[in-house]
N, C-alpha and C positions, 0 to 999 in steps of 0.2 A: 249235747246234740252233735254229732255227727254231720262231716262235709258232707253234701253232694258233690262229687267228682264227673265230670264227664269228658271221654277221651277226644282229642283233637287232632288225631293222627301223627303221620311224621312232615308234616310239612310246614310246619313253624319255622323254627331256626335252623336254618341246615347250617353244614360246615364251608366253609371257605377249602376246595381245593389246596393241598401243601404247596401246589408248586406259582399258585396264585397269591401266596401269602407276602406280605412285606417283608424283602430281608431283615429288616431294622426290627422289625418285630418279635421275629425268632431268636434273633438275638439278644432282644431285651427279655425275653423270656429265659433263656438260658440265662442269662447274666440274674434274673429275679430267684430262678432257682437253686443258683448258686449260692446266693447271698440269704434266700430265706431258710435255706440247711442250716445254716451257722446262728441265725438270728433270731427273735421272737418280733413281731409286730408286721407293715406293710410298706409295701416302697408307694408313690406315688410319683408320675409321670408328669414331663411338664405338661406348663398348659399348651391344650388344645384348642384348636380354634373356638367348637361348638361342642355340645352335648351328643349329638350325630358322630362327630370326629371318636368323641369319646367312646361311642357303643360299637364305632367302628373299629378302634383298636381292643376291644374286649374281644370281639365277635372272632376275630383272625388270630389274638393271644389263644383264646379257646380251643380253636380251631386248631392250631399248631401245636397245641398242649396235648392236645388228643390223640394225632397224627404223631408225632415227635418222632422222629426213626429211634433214636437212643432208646424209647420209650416214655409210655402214657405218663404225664402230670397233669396235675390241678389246680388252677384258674381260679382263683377265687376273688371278687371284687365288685365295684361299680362308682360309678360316673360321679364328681362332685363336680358344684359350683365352683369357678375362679373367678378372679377381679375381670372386668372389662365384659362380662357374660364370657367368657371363657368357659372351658370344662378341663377337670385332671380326673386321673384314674387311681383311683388307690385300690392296690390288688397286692395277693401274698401268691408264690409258686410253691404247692408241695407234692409232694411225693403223692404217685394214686398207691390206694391198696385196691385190691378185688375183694369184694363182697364175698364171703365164704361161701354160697351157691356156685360164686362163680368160679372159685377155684377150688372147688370139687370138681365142676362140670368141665374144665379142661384137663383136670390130671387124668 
């Protein structure tokens, strides 16, 4: 059987402005990227206060990952439980490829 899909526009999750972004972020992002070239598996972040904290550093990682002046990377993770109701992030940084449409359609 086959999904039913139904579109939702673009106004879900938008992006977090670059220049709104948490320095600390961007740099843990660049530092994830660095480290997940060399490496196989995920880093995790300490803990965060809340689960909220946690979809907020995802949301801005993404964001910044997308943006990146160097260039596009890829985000990829989500939100676990910690001790004390805490939340961490376990996420990997890699490399984007373009979709072969899409790098027809710019060449």
């Amino acid at each position: 059987m086959a999904l039913t899909l139904k579109p939702i526009g673009v106004s879900g999750k938008s992006r977090v402005p670059l220049e709104d972004i948490d320095a600390d972020i961007a740099t843990a992002v660049e530092e994830a990227y660095a480290w997940c070239q060399a490496n196989p598996g995920r880093l995790e972040t300490e803990a965060l206060t809340d689960r909220d904290a946690a979809e907020g550093f995802l949301k801005q990682a993404r964001s910044y990952a997308y943006q990146r002046p160097e260039g596009r990377v890829i985000v990829t993770g989500n939100p676990a439980s910690a001790d004390g109701g805490k939340a961490v992030v376990r996420f990997r940084v890699d490399a984007y490829t373009a979709p072969a449409a899409e790098a027809t359609a710019s060449s």
